[in-house]
N, C-alpha and C positions, 0 to 999 in steps of 0.2 A: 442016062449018063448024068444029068442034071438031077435027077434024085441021091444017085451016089454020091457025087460031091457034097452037095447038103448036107448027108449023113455023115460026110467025112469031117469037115466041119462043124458039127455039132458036137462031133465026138471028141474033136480036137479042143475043144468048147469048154466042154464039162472035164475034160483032162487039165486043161489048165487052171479050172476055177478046182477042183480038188486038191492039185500041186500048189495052190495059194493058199487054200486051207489048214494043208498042213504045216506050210510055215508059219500064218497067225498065228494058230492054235496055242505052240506051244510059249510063244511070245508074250500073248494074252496069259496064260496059266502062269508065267513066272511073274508079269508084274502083278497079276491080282496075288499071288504069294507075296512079292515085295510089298505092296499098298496094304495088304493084313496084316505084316509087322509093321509097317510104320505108322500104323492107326493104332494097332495094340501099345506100343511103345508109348505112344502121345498120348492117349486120349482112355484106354484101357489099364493101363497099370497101377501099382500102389504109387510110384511118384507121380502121377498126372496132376495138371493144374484143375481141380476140382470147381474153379468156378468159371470153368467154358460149357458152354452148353454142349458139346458132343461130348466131353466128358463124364458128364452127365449119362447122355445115350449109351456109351459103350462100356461105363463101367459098373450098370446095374447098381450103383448105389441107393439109386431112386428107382420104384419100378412107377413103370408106364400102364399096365397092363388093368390095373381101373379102371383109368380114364377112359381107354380104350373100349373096356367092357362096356361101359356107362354111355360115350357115343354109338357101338352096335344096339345096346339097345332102345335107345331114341330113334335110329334110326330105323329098326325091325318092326317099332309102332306106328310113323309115320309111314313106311311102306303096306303095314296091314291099314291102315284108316283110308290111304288112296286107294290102294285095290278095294274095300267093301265101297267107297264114296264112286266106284268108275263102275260097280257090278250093277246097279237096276240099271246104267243107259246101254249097256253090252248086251245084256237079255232084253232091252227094247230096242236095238238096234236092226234086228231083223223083222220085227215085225209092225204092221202099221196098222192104224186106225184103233179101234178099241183092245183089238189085239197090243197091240202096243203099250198099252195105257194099261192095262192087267197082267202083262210080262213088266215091266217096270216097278209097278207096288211087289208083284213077287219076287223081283229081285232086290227089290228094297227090306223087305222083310228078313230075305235069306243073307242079307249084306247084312243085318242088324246083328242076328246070331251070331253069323261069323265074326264080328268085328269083336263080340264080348268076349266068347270062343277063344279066340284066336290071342286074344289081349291077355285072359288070364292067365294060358298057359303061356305064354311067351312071358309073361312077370313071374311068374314061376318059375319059369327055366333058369333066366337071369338071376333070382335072385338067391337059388341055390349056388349057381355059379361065384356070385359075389362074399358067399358066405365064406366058400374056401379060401377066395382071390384075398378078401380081408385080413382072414383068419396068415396067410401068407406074407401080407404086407406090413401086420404085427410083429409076427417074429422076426422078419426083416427088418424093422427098425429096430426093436430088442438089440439085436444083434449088433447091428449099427452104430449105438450108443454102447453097448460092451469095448467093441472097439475104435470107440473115440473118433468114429468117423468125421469127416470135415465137414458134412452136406450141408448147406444151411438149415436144412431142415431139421437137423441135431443139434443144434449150434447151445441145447438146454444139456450137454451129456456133464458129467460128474467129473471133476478134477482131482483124483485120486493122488496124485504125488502134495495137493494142496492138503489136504486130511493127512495122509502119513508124516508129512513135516510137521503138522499142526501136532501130531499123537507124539512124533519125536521130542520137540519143544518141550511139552509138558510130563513124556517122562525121564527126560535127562536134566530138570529140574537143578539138582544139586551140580552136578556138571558145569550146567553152565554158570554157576555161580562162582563155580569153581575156577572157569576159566576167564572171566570175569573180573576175579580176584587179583589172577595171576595178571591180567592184561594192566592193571593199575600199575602205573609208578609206585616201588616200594619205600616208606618213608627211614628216614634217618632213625636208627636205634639209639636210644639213649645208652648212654655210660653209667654200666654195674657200679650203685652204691656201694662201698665199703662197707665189710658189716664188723660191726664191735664186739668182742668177743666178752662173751658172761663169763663173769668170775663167778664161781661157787660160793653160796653164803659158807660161812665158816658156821659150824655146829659148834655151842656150846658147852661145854662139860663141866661136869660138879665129881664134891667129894665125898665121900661115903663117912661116916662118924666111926667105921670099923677099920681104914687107913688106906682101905680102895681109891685111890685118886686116878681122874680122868674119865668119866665115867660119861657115855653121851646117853644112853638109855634111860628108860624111864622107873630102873630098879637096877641096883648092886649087884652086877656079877655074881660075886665074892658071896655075899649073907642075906641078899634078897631086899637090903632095904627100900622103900619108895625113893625115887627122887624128891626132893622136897620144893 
């Protein structure tokens, strides 16, 4: 009788704690929805304030993923040097007297190998690793600097509308002289002289000795004489 109830009770137990599950559940899923837009919004978008440190984190403007490398493998070396520095007292650990003392150089020796062993390939591995991660974090600033990102770490990128204005300046040249001109207060025109009109020299004429009179050429119509 007393076994039954227990079990009824257990079961009444685990029925409760599942019925509170399911209402968490889905409470937790909608604010962690909520709390992923409002970190995207802040701290992930093109308008975020770029000089907070989470925005930083969540907008991959900077990658992290070096440094990161850089401490796994500090610390993959310091893990291989304790494990070979702990391996002769492990293999001396079980045995005693001179037993001991010849398990211990042997595991010394075998610590030594492994430690060079284990060290070159582990700088190997990394630094293959790092080749691509670099090769990665170049194009990522390339990139960066194409588009004029804020990061302090770009803070060297090119001011492209300063160059185009500078190339505008020097080839509207004439323009702006132009409008320059125009911008001047224009001065008082002087008052059109009076112009004096040329009277025609009056030509000359002679008489001819054959009765041609008025003669302005330099021979007689009439009989050809010279003018004299």
């Amino acid at each position: 009788m007393y076994g039954s109830t227990g079990v009824m009770y257990g079961s009444t137990g685990s029925h409760g704690m599942s019925t509170a599950i399911d209402i968490i559940a889905p409470i937790l899923g909608i604010a962690a929805i909520a709390g992923a837009i409002v970190l995207f919004i802040k701290f992930a978008s093109k308008k975020a304030d770029k000089t907070k440190p989470l925005t930083k984190f969540f907008s991959f403007d900077h990658l992290f993923i070096e440094s990161i490398t850089k401490f796994l493998y500090v610390f993959s070396t310091t893990s291989i040097a304790a494990f070979c520095l702990i391996l002769p007292f492990m293999s001396a650990a079980s045995k005693s007297g001179v037993r001991a003392m010849g398990a211990f150089f042997e595991g010394l020796i075998i610590a030594v190998f492994a430690f060079v062993i284990f060290e070159v390939v582990n700088r190997l591995l990394f630094e293959w690793s790092m080749m691509f991660i670099r090769g990665a974090v170049d194009l990522h600033d390339i990139r960066n600097k194409m588009l004029g990102s804020t990061d302090s770490a770009f803070n060297d990128s090119i001011d492209l509308s300063g160059i185009f204005a500078a190339k505008r300046r020097s080839g509207n040249t004439p323009t702006d002289k132009a409008e320059q001109s125009a911008a001047q207060p224009s001065q008082p025109s002087q008052p059109a002289q009076p112009t004096v009109p040329i009277s025609p020299v009056a030509a000359s004429t002679w008489d001819c000795p054959c009765g041609k009179t008025g003669n302005a050429g330099s021979f007689c119509p009439k009989c050809g004489h010279p003018r004299p």
